[in-house]
C-alpha positions as CSV (number, residue, x, y, z in Angstrom):
1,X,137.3,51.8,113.3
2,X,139.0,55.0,115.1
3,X,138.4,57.0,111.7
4,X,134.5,56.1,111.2
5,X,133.9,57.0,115.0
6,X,135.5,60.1,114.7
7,X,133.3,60.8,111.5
8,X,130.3,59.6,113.9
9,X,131.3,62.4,116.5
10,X,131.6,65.3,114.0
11,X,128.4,64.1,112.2
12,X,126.9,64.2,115.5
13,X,128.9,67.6,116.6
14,X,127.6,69.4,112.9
15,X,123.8,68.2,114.0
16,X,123.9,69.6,117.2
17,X,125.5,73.0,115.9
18,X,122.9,73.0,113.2
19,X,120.1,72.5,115.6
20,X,121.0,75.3,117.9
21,X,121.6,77.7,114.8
22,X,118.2,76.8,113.4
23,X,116.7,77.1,116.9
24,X,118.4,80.8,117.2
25,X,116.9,81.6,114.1
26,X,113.2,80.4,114.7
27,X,113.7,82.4,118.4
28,X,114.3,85.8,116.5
29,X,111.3,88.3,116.2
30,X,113.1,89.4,113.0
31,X,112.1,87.5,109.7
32,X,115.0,85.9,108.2
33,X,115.7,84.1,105.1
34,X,117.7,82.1,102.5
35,X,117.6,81.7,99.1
36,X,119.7,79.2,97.9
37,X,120.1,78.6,93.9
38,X,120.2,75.1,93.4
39,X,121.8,77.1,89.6
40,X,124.2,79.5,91.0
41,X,123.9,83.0,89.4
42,X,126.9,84.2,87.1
43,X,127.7,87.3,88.5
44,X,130.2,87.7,85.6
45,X,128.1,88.4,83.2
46,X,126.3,91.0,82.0
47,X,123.7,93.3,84.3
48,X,120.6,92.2,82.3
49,X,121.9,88.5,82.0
50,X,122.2,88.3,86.1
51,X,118.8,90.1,86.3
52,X,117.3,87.2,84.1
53,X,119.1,84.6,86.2
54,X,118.0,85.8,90.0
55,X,114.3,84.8,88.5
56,X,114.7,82.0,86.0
57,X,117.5,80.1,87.6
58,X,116.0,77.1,90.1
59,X,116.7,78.2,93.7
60,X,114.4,77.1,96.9
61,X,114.1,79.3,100.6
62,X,116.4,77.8,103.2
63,X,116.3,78.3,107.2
64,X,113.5,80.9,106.8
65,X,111.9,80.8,110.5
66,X,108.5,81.8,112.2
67,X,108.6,85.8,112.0
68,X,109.4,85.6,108.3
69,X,105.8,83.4,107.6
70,X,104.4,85.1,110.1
71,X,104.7,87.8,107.9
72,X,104.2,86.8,104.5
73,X,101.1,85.1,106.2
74,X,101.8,82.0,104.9
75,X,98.9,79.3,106.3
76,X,99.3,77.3,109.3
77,X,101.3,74.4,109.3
78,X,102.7,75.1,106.0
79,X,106.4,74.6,106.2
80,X,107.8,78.1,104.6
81,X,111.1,76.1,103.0
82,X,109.0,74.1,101.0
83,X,107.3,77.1,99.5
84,X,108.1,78.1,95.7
85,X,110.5,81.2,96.0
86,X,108.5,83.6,92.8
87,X,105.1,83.2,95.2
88,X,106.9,85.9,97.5
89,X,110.3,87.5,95.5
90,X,107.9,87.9,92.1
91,X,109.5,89.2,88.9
92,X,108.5,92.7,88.4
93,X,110.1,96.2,87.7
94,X,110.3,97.3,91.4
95,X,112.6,93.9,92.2
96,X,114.5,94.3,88.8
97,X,115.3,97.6,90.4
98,X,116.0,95.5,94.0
99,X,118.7,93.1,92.3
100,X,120.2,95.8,89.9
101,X,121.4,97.7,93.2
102,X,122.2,94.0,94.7
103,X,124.8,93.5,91.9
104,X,126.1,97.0,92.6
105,X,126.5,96.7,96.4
106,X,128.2,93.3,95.3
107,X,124.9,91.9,97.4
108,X,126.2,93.2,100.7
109,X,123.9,96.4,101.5
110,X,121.2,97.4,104.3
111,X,117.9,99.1,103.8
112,X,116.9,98.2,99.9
113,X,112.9,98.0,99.2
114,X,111.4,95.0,97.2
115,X,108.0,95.0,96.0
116,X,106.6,90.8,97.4
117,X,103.4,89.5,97.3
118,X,102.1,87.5,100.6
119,X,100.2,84.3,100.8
120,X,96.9,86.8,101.2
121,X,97.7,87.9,97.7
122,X,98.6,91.4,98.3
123,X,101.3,93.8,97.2
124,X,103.7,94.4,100.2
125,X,106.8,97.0,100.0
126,X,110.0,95.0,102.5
127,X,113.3,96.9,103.3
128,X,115.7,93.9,103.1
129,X,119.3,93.7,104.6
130,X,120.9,91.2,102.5
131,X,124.1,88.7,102.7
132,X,125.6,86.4,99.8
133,X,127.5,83.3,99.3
134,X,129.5,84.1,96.3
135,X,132.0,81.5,95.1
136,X,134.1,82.3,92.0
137,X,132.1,84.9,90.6
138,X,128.8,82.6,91.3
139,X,125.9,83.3,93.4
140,X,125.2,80.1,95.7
141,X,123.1,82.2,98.5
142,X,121.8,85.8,99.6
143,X,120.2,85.4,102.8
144,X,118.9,89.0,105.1
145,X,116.2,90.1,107.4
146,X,112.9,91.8,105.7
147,X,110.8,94.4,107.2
148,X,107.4,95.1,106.1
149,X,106.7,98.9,104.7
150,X,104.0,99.3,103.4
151,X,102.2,101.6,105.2
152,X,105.6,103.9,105.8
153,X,105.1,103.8,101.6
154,X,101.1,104.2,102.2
155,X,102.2,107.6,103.8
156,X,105.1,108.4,101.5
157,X,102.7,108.3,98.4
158,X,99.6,110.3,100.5
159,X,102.6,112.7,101.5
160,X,103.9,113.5,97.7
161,X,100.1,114.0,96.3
162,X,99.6,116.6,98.6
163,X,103.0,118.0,98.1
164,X,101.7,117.9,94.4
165,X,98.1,119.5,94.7
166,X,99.7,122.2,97.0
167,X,102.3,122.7,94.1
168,X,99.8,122.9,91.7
169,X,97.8,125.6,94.1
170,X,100.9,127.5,94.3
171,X,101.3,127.5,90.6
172,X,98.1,128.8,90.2
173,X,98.4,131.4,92.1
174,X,99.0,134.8,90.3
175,X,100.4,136.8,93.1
176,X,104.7,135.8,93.8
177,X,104.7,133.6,97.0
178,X,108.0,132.6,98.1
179,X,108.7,130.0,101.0
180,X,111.7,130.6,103.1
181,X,113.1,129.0,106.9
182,X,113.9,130.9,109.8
183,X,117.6,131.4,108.0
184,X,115.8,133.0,105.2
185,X,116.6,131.0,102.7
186,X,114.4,130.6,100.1
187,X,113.1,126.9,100.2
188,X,110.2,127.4,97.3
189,X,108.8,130.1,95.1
190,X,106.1,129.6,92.7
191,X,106.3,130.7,88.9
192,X,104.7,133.8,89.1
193,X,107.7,135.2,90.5
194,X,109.3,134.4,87.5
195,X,106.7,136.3,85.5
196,X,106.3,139.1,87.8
197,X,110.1,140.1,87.9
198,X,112.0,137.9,85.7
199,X,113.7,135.4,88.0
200,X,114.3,131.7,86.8
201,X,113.2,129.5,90.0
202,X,116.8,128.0,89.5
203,X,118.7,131.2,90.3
204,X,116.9,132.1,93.6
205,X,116.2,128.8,95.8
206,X,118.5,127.9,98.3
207,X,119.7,132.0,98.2
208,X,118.8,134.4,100.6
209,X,115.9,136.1,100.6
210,X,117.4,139.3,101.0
211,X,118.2,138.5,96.9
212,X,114.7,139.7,96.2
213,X,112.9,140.8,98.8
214,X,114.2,143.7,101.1
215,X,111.8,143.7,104.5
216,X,111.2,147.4,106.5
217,X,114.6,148.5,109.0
218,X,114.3,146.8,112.0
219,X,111.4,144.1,110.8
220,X,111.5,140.5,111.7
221,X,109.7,137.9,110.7
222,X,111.0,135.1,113.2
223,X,109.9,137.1,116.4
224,X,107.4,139.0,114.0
225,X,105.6,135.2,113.5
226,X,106.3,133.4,116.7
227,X,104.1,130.5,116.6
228,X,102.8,128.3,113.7
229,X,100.0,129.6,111.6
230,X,100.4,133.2,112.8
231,X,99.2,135.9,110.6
232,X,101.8,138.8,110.1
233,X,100.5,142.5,109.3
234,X,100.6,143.3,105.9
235,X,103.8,145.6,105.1
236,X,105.1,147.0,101.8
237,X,108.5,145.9,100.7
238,X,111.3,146.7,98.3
239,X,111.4,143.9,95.5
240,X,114.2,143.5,92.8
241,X,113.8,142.0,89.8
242,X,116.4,140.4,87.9
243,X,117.7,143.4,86.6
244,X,117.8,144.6,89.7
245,X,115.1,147.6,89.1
246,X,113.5,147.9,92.4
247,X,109.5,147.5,92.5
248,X,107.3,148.5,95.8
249,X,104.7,145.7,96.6
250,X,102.9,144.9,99.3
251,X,103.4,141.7,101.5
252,X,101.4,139.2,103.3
253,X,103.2,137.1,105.3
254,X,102.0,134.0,107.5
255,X,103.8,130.8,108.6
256,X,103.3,127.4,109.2
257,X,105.2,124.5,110.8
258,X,105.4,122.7,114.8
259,X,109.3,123.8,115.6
260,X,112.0,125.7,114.5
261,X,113.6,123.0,112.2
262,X,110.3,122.8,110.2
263,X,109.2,126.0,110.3
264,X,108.6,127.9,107.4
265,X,107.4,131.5,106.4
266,X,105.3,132.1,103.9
267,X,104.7,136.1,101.5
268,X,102.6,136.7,99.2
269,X,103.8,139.9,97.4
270,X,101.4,142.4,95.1
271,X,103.4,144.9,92.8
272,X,101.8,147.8,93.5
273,X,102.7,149.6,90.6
274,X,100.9,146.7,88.5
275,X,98.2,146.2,90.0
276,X,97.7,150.4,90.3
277,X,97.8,150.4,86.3
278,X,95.7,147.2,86.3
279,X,92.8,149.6,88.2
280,X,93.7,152.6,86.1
281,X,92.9,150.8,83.0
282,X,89.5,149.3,84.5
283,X,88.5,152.4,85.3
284,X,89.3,154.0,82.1
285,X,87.4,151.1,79.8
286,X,83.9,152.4,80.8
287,X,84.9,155.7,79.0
288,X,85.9,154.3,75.6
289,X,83.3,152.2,75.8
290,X,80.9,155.0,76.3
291,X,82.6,157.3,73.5
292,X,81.9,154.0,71.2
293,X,79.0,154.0,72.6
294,X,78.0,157.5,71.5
295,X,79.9,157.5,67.8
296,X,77.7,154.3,67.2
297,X,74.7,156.2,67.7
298,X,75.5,159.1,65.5
């Protein structure tokens, strides 16, 4: 009789606890969630074989609260525990990719991106931080917060095109342009410095500047370009090639950026002595032209 009432107490001790916790959990403006394989994972075996397992083995969400259907916008008065798990954690590259660095953080790591689909049916990118029960090698629970971001991945992807038409409009250009920080180091070039005077891109980024380019005594181009988008004076400069025969071009320099730490300055450099035999030879084609032109009509 003492026994069973002291089983009645815990019983009753266990509910209570389990009430508060799952009380904690709904109060939290962070999404939580459990996934609990009712077919633990065997982290023992091989990467692709645990891979196959976190998608095909039978597991259901536990103790997911409010904030998490909230934003998975799962319908009103849907209970989100009852839900089938693929709807939201689908099987795709992008979460292959999710679970492969799981099994390397031994499912204990902060900040990992999943690609879920909501009850709306769209795409959304979450940074999870994720938890596991592991028991013997086997996967009984990883549990975590989720954060949506997809717009942050909206502007990543807006960001990199642009970084890849302006590379594209840099490679294009025919002039050298190089792209250095207030330092002077040399943060981009484009490839016509390689075919102007011989340097492979390789050899001269993260090098000064002072490795090509040699400015006028007593010339500055942080006080020279104080303030973003300012348009420096045309100057001629002393440019070596790589093997380091010194060629006299002319500069332009400008510079774009808010504050110091993004700041960068961007020249434009002509070789003179190019571009000089470039106009010679224009000038001399009329004149064999007109000499053919006056054999041909003898």
């Amino acid at each position: 009789m003492g026994k069973t009432k002291e089983l009645e107490q815990e019983l009753a001790a266990l509910r209570q606890e389990n009430s508060m916790l799952r009380n904690f959990v709904d109060a939290s403006k962070d999404a939580l969630f459990c996934i609990e394989f009712k077919e633990p994972v065997d982290l023992t075996a091989p990467e692709s074989e645990i891979i196959r397992q976190a998608f095909e083995n039978e597991c259901v969400w536990r103790m997911c609260n409010t904030a998490m259907a909230r934003l998975y916008k799962l319908p009103e008065g849907k209970d989100f525990d009852a839900e089938n798990v693929h709807v939201v954690f689908a099987h795709n590259p992008e979460n292959e990719e999710f679970v492969r660095k799981l099994i390397k953080a031994e499912f204990n790591i902060d900040g990992v991106v999943s690609l879920d689909g909501d009850y709306d049916g769209q795409e959304i990118y979450m940074e999870n931080d994720i938890r596991a029960d592991i028991v013997d090698g086997m996967l009984h629970r990883m549990f975590g917060a989720v954060r949506n971001i997809s717009e942050q991945k909206k502007r990543e992807r807006v960001l990199s095109e642009r970084l890849n038409a302006m590379s594209n409009v840099l490679s294009a250009i025919p002039d050298p342009v190089l792209v250095i920080d207030t330092d002077g180091i040399l943060q981009a070039v484009n490839p016509a410095l390689e075919w102007e005077f011989g340097w492979h891109l390789d050899d001269v980024l993260g090098q000064h500047m002072d490795t090509v380019v040699e400015l006028p005594e007593g010339y500055s181009l942080v006080t020279a370009l104080p303030t973003q988008g300012a348009d420096g004076s045309r100057l001629r400069v002393s440019v070596r090639n790589e093997n380091g025969q010194i060629h006299r071009c002319e500069a332009h320099v400008s510079s774009f950026g808010d504050t110091d730490d993004d700041r960068r300055i961007v020249i434009t450099l002509r070789n003179e002595t190019r571009h000089h035999s470039i106009a010679d030879h224009e000038v001399a084609t009329p004149q064999v032209s007109d000499f053919a032109q006056s054999t041909g009509s003898r």
